[in-house]
Every structure is written in structure tokens, then in C-alpha cells.
N, C-alpha and C positions, 0 to 999 in steps of 0.2 A: 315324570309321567305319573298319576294318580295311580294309586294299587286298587284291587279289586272293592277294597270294602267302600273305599270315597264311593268309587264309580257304582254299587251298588245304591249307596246311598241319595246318588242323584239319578240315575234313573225309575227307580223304580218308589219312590217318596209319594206320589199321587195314583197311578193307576189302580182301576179295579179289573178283575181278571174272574168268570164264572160266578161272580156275585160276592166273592171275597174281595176284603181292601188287600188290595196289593201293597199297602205301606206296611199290612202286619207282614208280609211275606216279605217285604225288602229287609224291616229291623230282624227275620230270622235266619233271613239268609246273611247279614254281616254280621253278626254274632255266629254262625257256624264258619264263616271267613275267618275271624278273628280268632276263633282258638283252632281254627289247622293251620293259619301263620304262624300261631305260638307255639303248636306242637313240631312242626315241621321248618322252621326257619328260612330263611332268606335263598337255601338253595335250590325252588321248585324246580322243575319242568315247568316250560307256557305251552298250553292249548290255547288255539285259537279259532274260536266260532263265530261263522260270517252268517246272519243271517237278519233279514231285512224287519223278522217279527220279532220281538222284543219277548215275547213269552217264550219261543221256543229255545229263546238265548238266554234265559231263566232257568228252564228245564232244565238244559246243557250245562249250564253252570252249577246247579244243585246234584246233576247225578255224577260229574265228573271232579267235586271240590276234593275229595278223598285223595284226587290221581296226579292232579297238581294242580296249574294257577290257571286259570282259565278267563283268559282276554277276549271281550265282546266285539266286534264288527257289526255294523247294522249296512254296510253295502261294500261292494268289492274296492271303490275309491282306498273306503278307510281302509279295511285290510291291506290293503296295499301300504298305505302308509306307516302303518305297524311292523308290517317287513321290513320297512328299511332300517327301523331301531331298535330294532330285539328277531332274538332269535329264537326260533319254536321247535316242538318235539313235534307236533301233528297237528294239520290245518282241517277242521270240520268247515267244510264249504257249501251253501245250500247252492239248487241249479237253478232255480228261479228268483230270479232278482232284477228290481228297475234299474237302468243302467248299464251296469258292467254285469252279465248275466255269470255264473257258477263257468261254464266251460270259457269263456272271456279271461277272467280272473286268473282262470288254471292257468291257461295261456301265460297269460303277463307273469304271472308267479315262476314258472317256468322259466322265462326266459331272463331272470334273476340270476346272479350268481350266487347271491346270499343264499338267494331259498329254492334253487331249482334241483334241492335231491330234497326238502323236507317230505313226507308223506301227506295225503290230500285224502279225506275220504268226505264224498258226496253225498249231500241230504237231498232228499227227496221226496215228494205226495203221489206223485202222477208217473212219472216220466220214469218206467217199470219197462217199458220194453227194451229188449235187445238192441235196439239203435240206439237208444238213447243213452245205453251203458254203456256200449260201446265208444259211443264219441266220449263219454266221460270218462272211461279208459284211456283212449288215446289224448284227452288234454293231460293228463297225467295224473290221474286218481288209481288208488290202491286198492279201494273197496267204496260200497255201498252201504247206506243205509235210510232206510224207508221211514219216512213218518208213516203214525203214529211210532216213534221207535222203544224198541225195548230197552228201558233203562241198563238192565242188566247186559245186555249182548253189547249195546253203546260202551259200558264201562269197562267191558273186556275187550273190546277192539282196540279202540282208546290205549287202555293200559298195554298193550302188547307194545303200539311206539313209543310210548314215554317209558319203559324196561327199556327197549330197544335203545331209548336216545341218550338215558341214562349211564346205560353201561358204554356206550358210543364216548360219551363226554367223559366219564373215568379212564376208557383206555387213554383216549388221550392227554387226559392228564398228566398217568402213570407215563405214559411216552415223552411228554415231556420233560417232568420229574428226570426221566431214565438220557432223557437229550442233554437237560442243564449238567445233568451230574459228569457225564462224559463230556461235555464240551468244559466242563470245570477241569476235571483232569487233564484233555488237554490242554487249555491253557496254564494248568500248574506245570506241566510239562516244558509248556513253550517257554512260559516266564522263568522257568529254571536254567533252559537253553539260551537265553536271551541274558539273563543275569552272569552266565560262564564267560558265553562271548564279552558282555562289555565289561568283565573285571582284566580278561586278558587286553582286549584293544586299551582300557585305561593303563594296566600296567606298560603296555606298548606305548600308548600315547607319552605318559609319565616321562618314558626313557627317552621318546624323542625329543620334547620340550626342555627335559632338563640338556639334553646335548645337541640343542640349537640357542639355548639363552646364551646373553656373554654372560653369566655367573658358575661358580663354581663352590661346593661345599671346602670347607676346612675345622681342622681342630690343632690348638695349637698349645703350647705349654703360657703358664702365667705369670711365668717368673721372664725375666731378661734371659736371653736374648728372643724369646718370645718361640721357642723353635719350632717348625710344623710338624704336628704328630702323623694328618691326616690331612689328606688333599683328593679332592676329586679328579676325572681325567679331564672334566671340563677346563683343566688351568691350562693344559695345554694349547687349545683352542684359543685363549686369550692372549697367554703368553707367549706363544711359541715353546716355552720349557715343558718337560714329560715333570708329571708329581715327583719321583722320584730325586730331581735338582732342588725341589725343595725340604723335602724328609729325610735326604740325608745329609746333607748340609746344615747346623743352625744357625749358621750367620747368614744364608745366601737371601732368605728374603728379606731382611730390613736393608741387604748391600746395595740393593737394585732401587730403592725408595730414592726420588729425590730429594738431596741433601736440604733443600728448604722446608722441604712439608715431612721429613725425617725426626724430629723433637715432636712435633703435634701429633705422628702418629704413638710413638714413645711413650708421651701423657694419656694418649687414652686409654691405650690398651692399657696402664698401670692403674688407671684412676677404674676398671672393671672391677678390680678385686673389691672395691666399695661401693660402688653403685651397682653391679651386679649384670650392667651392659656396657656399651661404649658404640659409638658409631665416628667413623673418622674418613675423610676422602683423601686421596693422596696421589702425585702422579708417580707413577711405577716403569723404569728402562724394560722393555721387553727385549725377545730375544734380538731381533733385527735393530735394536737399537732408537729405537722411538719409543717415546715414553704414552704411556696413555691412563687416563685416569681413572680411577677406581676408586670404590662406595663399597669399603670393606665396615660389616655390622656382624654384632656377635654379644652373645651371654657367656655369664660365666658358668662352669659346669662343676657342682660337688663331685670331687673322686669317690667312685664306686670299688668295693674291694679291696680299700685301702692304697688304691693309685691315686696318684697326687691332682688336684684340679688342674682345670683347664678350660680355654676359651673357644666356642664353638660358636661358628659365623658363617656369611656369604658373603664372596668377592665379587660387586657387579661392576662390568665396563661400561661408565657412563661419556664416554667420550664425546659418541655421536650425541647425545643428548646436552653436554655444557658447549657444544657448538653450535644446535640447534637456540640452546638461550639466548646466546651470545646474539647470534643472526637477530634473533626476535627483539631482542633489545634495541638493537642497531635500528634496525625497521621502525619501531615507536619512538626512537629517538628523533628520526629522519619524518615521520609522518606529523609530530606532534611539532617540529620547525616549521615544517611546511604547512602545515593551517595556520601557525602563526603567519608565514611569511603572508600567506594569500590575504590573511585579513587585513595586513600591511598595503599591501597591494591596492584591493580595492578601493582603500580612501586617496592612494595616490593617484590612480587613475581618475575619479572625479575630481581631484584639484588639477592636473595636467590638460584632465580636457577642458576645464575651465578656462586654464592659461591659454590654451592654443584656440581656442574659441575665439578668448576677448581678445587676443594679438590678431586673429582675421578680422575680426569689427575693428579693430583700430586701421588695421591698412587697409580696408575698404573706404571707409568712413574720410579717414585724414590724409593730406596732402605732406608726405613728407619729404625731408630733403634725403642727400647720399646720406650725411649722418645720422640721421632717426633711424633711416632702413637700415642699414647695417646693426643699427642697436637692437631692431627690433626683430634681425635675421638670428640675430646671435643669441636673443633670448629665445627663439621658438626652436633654434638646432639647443639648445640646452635640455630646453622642455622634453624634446623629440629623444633624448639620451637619454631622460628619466623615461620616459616611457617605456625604450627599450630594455632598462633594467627591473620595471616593475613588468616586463615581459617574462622577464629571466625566472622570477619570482614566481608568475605563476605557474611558469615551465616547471621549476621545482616541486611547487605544490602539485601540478597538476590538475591546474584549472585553468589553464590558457582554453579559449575556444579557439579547437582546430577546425581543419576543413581539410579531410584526408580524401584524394584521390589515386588513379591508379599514374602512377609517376614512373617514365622510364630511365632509370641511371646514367647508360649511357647520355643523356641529350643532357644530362647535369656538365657534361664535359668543357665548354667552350664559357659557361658560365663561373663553373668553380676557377679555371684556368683567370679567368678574367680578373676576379675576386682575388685571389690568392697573391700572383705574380707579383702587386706590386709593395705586398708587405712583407714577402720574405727577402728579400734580399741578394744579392748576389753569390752566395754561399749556400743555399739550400738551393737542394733540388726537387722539383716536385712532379710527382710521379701516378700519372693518373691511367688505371688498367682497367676500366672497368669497357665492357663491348654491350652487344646487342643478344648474346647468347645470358646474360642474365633475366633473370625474371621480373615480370612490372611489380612494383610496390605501391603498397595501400599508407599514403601519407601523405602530408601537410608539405610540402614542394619549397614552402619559404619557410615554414621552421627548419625540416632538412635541411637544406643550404645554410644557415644558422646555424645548427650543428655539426656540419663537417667543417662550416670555418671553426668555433670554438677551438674542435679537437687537433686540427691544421695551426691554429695561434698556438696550441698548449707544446704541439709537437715541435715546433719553431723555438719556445723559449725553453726546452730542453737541451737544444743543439747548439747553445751560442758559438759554437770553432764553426761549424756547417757542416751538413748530413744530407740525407733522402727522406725525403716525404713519400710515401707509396702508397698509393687508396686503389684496394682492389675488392670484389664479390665474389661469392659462391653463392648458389643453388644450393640449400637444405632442406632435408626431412625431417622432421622431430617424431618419432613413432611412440615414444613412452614420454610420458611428462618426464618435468625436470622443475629444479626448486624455483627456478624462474622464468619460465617458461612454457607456455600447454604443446602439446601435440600439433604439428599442421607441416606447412609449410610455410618456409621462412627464404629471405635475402640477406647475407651475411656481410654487411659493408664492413671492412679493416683498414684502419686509420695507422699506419706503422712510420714509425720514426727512427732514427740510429743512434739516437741520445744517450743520457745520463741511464734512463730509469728508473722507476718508485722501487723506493726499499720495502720487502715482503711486510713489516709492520705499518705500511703506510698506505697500501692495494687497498683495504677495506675502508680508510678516513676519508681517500683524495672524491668520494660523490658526496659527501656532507657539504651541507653548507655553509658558505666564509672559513671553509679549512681551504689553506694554500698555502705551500710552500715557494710561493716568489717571496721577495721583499717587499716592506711597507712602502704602499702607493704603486706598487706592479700587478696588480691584482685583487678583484673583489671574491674572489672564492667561491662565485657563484657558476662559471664554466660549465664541469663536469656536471656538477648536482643539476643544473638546467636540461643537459643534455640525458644523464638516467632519466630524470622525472619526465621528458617530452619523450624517451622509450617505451615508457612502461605507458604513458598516456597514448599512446599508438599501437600499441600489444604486444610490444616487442621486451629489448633487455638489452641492457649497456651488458658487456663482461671485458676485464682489463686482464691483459696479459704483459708483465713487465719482467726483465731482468735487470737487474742495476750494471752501468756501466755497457749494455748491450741494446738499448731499445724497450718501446713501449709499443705495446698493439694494442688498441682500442676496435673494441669489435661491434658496431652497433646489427642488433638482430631486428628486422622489419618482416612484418606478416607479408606474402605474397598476395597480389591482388586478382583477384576473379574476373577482375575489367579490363579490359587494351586503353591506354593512354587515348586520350583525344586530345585535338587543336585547342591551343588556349585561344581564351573568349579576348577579343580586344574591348575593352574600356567604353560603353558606351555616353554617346555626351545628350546628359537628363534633361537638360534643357530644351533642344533636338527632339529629344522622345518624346515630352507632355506636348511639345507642339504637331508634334507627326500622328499622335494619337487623337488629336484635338481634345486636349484635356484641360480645362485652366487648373491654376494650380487650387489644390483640395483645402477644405479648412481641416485642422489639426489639434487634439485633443494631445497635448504633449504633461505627461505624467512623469516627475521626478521629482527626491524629496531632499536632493540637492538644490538648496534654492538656488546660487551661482548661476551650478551648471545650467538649471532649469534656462533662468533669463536671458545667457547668454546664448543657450541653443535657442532659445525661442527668439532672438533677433539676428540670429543669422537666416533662422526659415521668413522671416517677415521680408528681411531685408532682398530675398528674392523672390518674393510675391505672395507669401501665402498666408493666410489665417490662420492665428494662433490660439488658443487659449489654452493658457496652463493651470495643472493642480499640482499640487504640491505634496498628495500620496495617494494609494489607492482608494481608499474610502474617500477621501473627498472626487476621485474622480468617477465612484461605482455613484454618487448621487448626483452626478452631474449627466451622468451618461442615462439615470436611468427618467429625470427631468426632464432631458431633451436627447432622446437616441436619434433625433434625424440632424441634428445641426451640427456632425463632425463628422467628416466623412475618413479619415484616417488617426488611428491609434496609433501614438509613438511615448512607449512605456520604459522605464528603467525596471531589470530584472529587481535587485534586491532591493526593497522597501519594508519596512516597519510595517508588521499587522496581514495589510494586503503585497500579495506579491505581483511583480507583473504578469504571471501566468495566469493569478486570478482573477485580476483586471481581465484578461482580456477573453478566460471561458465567460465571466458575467455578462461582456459584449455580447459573445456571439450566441447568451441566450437571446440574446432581445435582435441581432440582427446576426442570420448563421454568416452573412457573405461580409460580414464588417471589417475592411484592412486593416493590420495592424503589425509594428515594426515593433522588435524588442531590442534594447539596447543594453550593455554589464559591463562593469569591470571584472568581474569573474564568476561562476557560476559551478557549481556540480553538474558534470555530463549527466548524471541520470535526471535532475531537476531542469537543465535544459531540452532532457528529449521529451518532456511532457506538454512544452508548448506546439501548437499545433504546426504541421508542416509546411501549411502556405505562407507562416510567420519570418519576417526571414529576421537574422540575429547578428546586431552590430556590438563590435565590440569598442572600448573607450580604454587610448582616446580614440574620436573618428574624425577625416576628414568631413568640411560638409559635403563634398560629390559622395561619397559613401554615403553619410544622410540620405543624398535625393536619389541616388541608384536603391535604397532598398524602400523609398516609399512607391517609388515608380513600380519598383519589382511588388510589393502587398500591393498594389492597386490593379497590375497584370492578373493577379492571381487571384482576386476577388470578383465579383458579378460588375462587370462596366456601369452597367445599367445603373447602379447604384452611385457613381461619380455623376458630377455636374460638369455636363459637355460646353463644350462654347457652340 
């Protein structure tokens, strides 16, 4: 905001006033501004004078510059707005004014919070009678004064509220002052209070921390047999022994060291005396007779006093934690197989389906005799073996696409019986307990069945004299996570056998995979590891319970499903359906960059009616699609492709047509990169039958706007 001398200087620069230039009177009045700023510094009082005539706000300013700062208003607007950014000692207010008149003004002022106690006193020419002071009383003025006024009575009135606002503004100062200094105090107080308590909770804290760690302090001699001088009570906690079994003993703790990791700890602790520390792990018999391992570190320590050195350290139980690696190892071992396996996988599935392809084109195509057919039964049940072994594989990895539904156990009964019966043999018995009082499960119905055979063959070639097979369920809660398992509910299918048994160092190898312990050519070692990985790919968890010489229980854990079982869909016949919908058959934008697979799927679609035209990746087929977007009326993509994927294939479609059909077909895929193709997409896996083919073009062409197919 400008101080008084600018505004001095731009007001009053041109007028004349009584026949004098008012320019000499503005340069005398800011040169008398300027040395009572200088004398009187930055902390005035503000008077504020509202009045409409510029001379009489001249006056006002010349008689009151002694008393403090005094700010001009030339109507009640401005004053007004001056209020809201400064605050004043005393408001001279004229009562005639255009506008917002003197008692107007008082009003509004008034009803301020800022300024409705400042003091108000009233100028006035005329307006001398009793009413008229009166309503200026009641807007809230303290006194009067009458033009022409007397300088001198002006500057004493004046001066009584600027004393008045000054000493007003000191006490509170001093109140202030007098506030900070005791809210200092207390908060020296407080923080003194506050520093008591958290040194005691720290030293509390301290105690509890140290006698909840598995570690414990020790000091011990440097010489053999290394004896303990000093031990904390935390050793008991570890060890089960009280200090005392240690510190008076000095042989007892190197006695309990196991004999293998006994010399390594021997060298370090002697190799201290030169290096000046040592760090050694070691497993240790505790009391109960189990050994557990310990991350024993320590300095060495000069005698003090003329007592002889010594080595001061901490014994931590790392037990849970070289178990913990152990497991993590295991996992990355088992993860980093299994991306191998999958990417194995995938190229065998486009050479199988290739083979099962052209072996359909051949017995469509050629007239053969008994013997060609059988040769060429015998190659497509071969092919059909590889398939289901690169099934296995991606069961492992956990890239198989499932298709989990809500599946009731017991209704597996007449099926598994079926299955089973005629490969065990006369000497097993098998023993199927599962009822209707179980819970429906959220799974894949034909990998299931897949997996309780697996576990069924494993438990069979355990038994070669002959045993029981017993598969029964429980109903689970999981309330607190578990290392392999989240919280919910679960169905606990148990696969139990009366066999040999896996030996305790063999529980953790037998889900690895191509580890087996049958003999070469009984066995691909891929069983178990298929059936973990198709667990954990359903949300569940294999855990194996074995005694050797007593039986194996295999316990497969299935998330409980939210849904009641429904009727299975029987098999619809596609051919039937494009003619019941009057549909001819569509033309077909078929995208694979298996050229093979490409050609020989593309003449098995021809060879039942329909137009073909293939590309051979996605970029060639994002430029074909976007050349001619009306001349295909279904997209049939392979997932994994170079550059472009089939998911991007087929959002670039449905920029240019949102209702465009489109079929996705893979040898294997990432569940989260499958769940990004759109929902109406439906998703074949390879190899496929061709009726799978035409059931899932049929299915994207239901699912898509009709209107957009060419009807007959």
C-alpha cells in the first residue's frame, strides 16, 4: 500500500486552494511526512479520515501529522476498504457524503469484526441539532466535531485515542510477551516430562526387545577352551540351559557344538586374537536335544585392570531364517524350470497341432485302406501323448488355460471308479469316501480328474505286494495365513496309500521336476510337479504327509466355490447351429506366425466352407484389417506373436469395428495377460480339435452384433 508521502504526492501535485498552488502545499506537506517518518519510525498509530473534500483531508492530515499516520478516504466505499487491511487508532468520519453517507458507513463499520470497537468521531457543517447527534451516537460515534474545526481541540481529541490505542497495543504486547514466556515454561516442563517418560518406556522397551530376540550377550575367555565368563539370561531362551550351565562349566559349550562345524568354529574364534573379530555359524544340541543353528560374532576385548583379554559377542538363532532360504531357493529353483518348461511347451504345441491338423486333411482328403488307417491312428494317438505331456508341462509351469467351475466331489465318484478300476489290479483296493456333506470347489473338473489319477498311479506303484487307496474331504477354515496358503475357505481332498513312503529327505525333491524315484523308463518325473503347479494355479496347495514303511497322504487343498454346480452343457453340433441361425459360413482373417500351423488350419476352415485369408503376424494383419475393415467378418488370432500380440490385434480391431468377432487361440499364456483380452473373446487352446475351432467361432459370432454377419 503507498505511505502517506506517495499519496501526498499524487493527490495534491495540481490543485489550487484560496488562490495558492496547492503543488507548494503538497511538496510541504511531504517533506513535513518525511522527517516525522524519520523521527518516529515504522511504528505510528493510523488515523483515518473519510471525507468527500480533498482540502478538508489536507487540513486533517496537516493538524494531526505530529499524532500519527493519517490515511485519506475520499468516500465511505474506500474507507471501507482500508478496513479490511489495516487497523486504526480512531476513524474521523464526515456525515455528508455521495453514496455511503457518515451514519451508513458507521453502520457497516460496525458491524465488522475487525473495526466494530474502533472509535468513530463525526465531522460535520450543518447537522448541529440534537437529532442529528443523536442518530450519530447511536451508529456508533464517540464524539463530534463541527467544521470549521479547531485545530487544536481536533488534535486533542484525536490524541486521547491514539494514547488510548497505544497503550491498548503495549499491554498487549506485554501480555503476550508474559503468555509466550509461560507457555515456554510450560512446555519446558512438559518436554522435561515427556523426555522422563520415554527414557524409562526406552529402557522398558530395551528390556523387552532384548528378551524377545533369539540372541543373547556373551564374554568369553581367548585362550582354549574358549570358557564362558559371561552369558546373558537370554541363552536360556535359546537353549533351553540357565547361563549358569555355561559359566561354570568350561568345556560344556564347545561339547554341545556339532562335531562337523566343531574345528571351523575352533579357527575362528583363535584366528580373533589377530584379526581382532571373527564371525562363525554353527549348529548347536540344545537342551531337548535338537540342534539349531547359530550366528555366533564377537570382538576381541583388551584386559582392563590387568585381567586377561577376552572375546565379547552375540549368539543369534538363525534357524527359522536358513529355512526360510532354503524354501526360497527351492521356489526359484522350481520357477526358473518351469518358464523353461513352458517355453518348451509352447513350440511343441504348434508342431502337434500342426501334425493333428495335416493327419485330419489327410483322412478327409484320401481314400485309405485298413492299413494306412491304422498307421495313421497310430500316429495321431502318439501325437495325442505328446500333447498331453506338454500339458503336464504347462501344468508345472503354470500356464495351462484352465476353466475353473464350481465342481461337486462327490459326482467325481462313478467317474474316478471307472477310471481307476481297471489299472490297479487285483490287489489294491480303492476306496472312495467322499459324500454330498462336502463343499462345491472352484476347479478345472478335467485337470482334477488328472490329478487324483496321477496321485492314484503314484500311490499304486508304491504298493507293489497290494494295499488301500482311500480318497476322502474335509471342510476347512484357514483364519491366519500360512506359508502356502491365504486365509478363506478350502476343501481338503486326501489321497492316502499304505505303501512304502518317501524318506523325510526326499518330501521336499518328489514336486521337482523329472526327480523320480521309479526306474529308468517307469517314469517321467513330471506326476507330482504337474499336479503342485495345477494347485497353486487354482489357489490352492499340494502338502505331502509321508512315513516310510507306513504310507503317503497327499493332501490336495481347493478354494471353496461361491457357486452351486450346474448341468453340464452337452456338445453342441456347429454345423446344425450356423444353419439354425441362418448363418453362411463367415470369411475369416486367420493370424498366425506359424506358417505350418497357419496353412494347415486355414484348409481345414476352407475345407468346410469358409473364407480364408491368412497373415502371418500381427502387423501384417493390423494393415490388412485397417485397408479393408469390412471384408472379414471373424478374427481367429494366435496369442503369442513377435512385436504384435493377439490381444493387440484384436483391441486395433475393435477400434475400427467395436462389435468385431474374434477367437484367440495359444499354446500357453500368463493368466494375467490372458485376462486382458476382452470377454466376448472366447480362448482355444493348442492343440484343438477342428469342432473346437467352429464351437468358438460360432460362440464370437453369438456374442457379437448379428447384424454384422452376412445372412443367407
Amino acid at each position: 500500500m503507498p505511505d502517506p508521502v506517495s499519496r501526498a504526492r499524487k493527490k495534491f501535485s495540481w490543485q489550487r486552494t484560496d488562490g495558492r498552488s496547492m503543488q507548494k502545499l503538497a511538496r510541504n506537506r511531504v517533506r513535513k511526512l518525511e522527517v516525522a517518518a524519520l523521527a518516529e519510525g515504522p511504528a505510528r498509530a493510523r488515523i483515518l479520515a473519510v471525507d468527500d473534500d480533498e482540502r478538508n483531508l489536507l487540513a486533517i492530515s496537516e493538524v494531526l501529522a505530529t499524532i500519527g499516520e493519517v490515511i485519506c478516504a475520499q468516500s465511505g466505499e474506500e474507507a471501507l476498504r482500508f478496513l479490511l487491511k489495516e487497523e486504526f487508532a480512531v476513524i474521523l468520519l464526515d456525515v455528508l457524503m455521495p453514496g455511503l453517507d457518515g451514519y451508513e458507513t458507521a453502520a457497516l463499520i460496525r458491524q465488522r469484526e475487525q473495526s466494530k470497537r474502533t472509535p468513530i468521531i463525526f465531522l460535520t457543517a450543518i447537522n448541529k441539532e440534537d437529532a442529528h447527534m443523536l442518530r450519530g451516537y447511536d451508529a456508533g460515534a464517540v464524539d463530534y466535531v463541527f467544521k470549521p474545526f479547531d485545530p487544536i481541540m481536533l488534535r486533542s481529541k484525536v490524541a486521547v485515542f491514539v494514547e488510548l490505542h497505544e497503550k491498548t497495543l503495549e499491554i498487549q504486547r506485554k501480555a503476550e510477551v508474559e503468555q509466550g514466556l509461560l507457555a515456554q515454561a510450560l512446555q519446558a516442563h512438559k518436554d522435561k516430562l515427556q523426555a522422563e517418560r520415554a527414557l524409562r518406556s526406552a529402557e522398558q522397551r530395551q528390556d523387552a526387545i532384548l528378551n524377545s530376540l533369539p540372541v543373547c550377550f556373551h564374554a568369553r575367555a581367548a585362550e582354549p577352551p574358549f570358557a564362558a565368563r559371561f552369558v546373558t539370561e537370554g541363552v536360556e531362551r535359546l537353549t533351553g540351559f540357565a547361563p549358569e550351565y555355561l559359566t561354570s562349566d568350561p568345556e560344556f559349550g564347545l561339547s554341545r557344538v556339532h562335531p562337523d562345524d566343531l574345528p571351523r568354529l575352533r579357527e575362528a574364534l583363535l584366528a580373533a586374537k589377530t584379526t581382532g573379530s571373527y564371525t562363525c555359524e554353527f549348529r548347536w544340541q540344545c537342551a531337548n536335544g535338537e540342534y539349531r543353528i547359530f550366528l555366533d560374532q564377537g570382538v576381541m576385548s583388551d584386559g582392563l585392570d590387568g585381567r586377561e583379554p577376552e572375546i565379547i559377542g552375540t549368539l543369534l538363532d538363525i534357524t527359522e531364517r536358513r529355512g526360510l532360504e532354503d524354501q526360497l531357493l527351492q521356489s526359484q529353483r522350481i520357477d526358473a524350470i518351469g518358464k523353461l518348461t513352458g517355453g518348451l511347451a509352447h513350440d511343441f504345441n504348434n508342431l502337434l497341432a500342426a501334425i493333428l491338423s495335416g493327419l485330419g486333411l489327410l483322412e478327409r482328403r484320401a481314400t485309405l485302406d485298413d492299413q494306412a488307417q491304422q498307421v495313421l491312428d497310430l500316429t495321431r494317438r502318439s501325437a495325442k501323448q505328446g500333447a498331453d505331456l506338454v500339458a503336464r508341462m504347462l501344468a508345472f509351469s503354470r500356464r495351462q488355460t484352465l476353466k475353473p467351475e464350481a465342481v461337486r466331489l462327490a459326482a467325481l465318484n462313478d467317474t474316478m471308479n471307472g477310471l481307476v478300476a481297471p489299472v490297479l489290479g487285483g490287489l489294491i483296493r480303492f476306496d472312495w469316501q467322499i459324500d454330498d456333506t462336502i463343499w462345491p470347489v472352484h476347479v478345472d473338473a478335467g485337470q482334477l480328474e488328472l490329478a487324483l489319477m496321477n496321485l492314484v498311479f503314484n500311490a499304486r506303484d508304491a504298493m507293489p505286494s497290494g494295499g488301500t487307496i482311500t480318497v476322502h474331504a474335509q471342510n476347512r477354515s484357514i483364519g491366519t495365513p500360512t506359508e502356502d496358503i491365504p486365509p478363506g475357505d478350502y476343501v481338503m481332498i486326501a489321497v492316502k496309500d499304505t505303501g512304502s513312503g518317501i524318506p523325510p529327505d526326499l518330501v521336499a525333491k518328489v514336486v521337482e521336476p523329472f526327480f523320480t524315484t521309479k526306474p529308468v523308463g517307469k517314469g517321467t518325473g513330471l506326476g507330482l510337479s504337474t499336479v503342485y503347479g495345477f494347485m497353486k494355479q487354482s489357489g490352492g496347495t499340494l502338502r505331502i504327509e509321508s512315513v516310510v514303511n507306513r504310507g503317503t497322504t497327499m493332501q490336495l487343498w481347493l478354494p471353496r466355490s461361491t457357486e452351486q454346480p450346474v448341468d453340464p452343457v452337452v456338445e453342441p453340433d456347429i454345423e446344425r447351429a450356423f444353419a439354425d441361425a441362418g448363418m453362411e459360413h463367415p470369411s475369416i482373417l486367420l493370424i498366425d506366425d506359424s506358417h505350418v500351423l497357419r496353412q494347415l488350419t486355414a484348409e481345414s476352415l476352407r475345407q468346410r466352407g469358409f473364407e480364408v485369408t491368412c497373415a502371418g503376424g500381427g502387423a501384417e494383419a493390423l494393415a490388412m484389417m485397417e485397408r479393408t475393415p469390412d471384408e472379414f467378418d471373424v478374427i481367429i488370432t494366435d496369442f503369442a506373436m513377435p512385436l504384435v500380440s493377439g490381444v493387440d490385434v484384436i483391441r486395433f480391431a475393435r477400434n475400427l469395428r467395436s462389435d468385431w468377432p474374434a477367437v484367440m487361440i495359444t499354446g500357453y499364456a500368463d493368466a494375467r495377460e490372458i485376462a486382458d483380452r476382452p470377454a466376448d473373446v472366447p480362448l482355444l487352446g493348442k492343440p484343438f480339435r477342428d469342432e473346437d475351432l467352429f464351437e468358438a467361432i460360432f460362440l464370437a459370432i453369438e456374442n457379437a452384433a448379428p447384424q454384422r454377419i452376412k445372412t443367407g
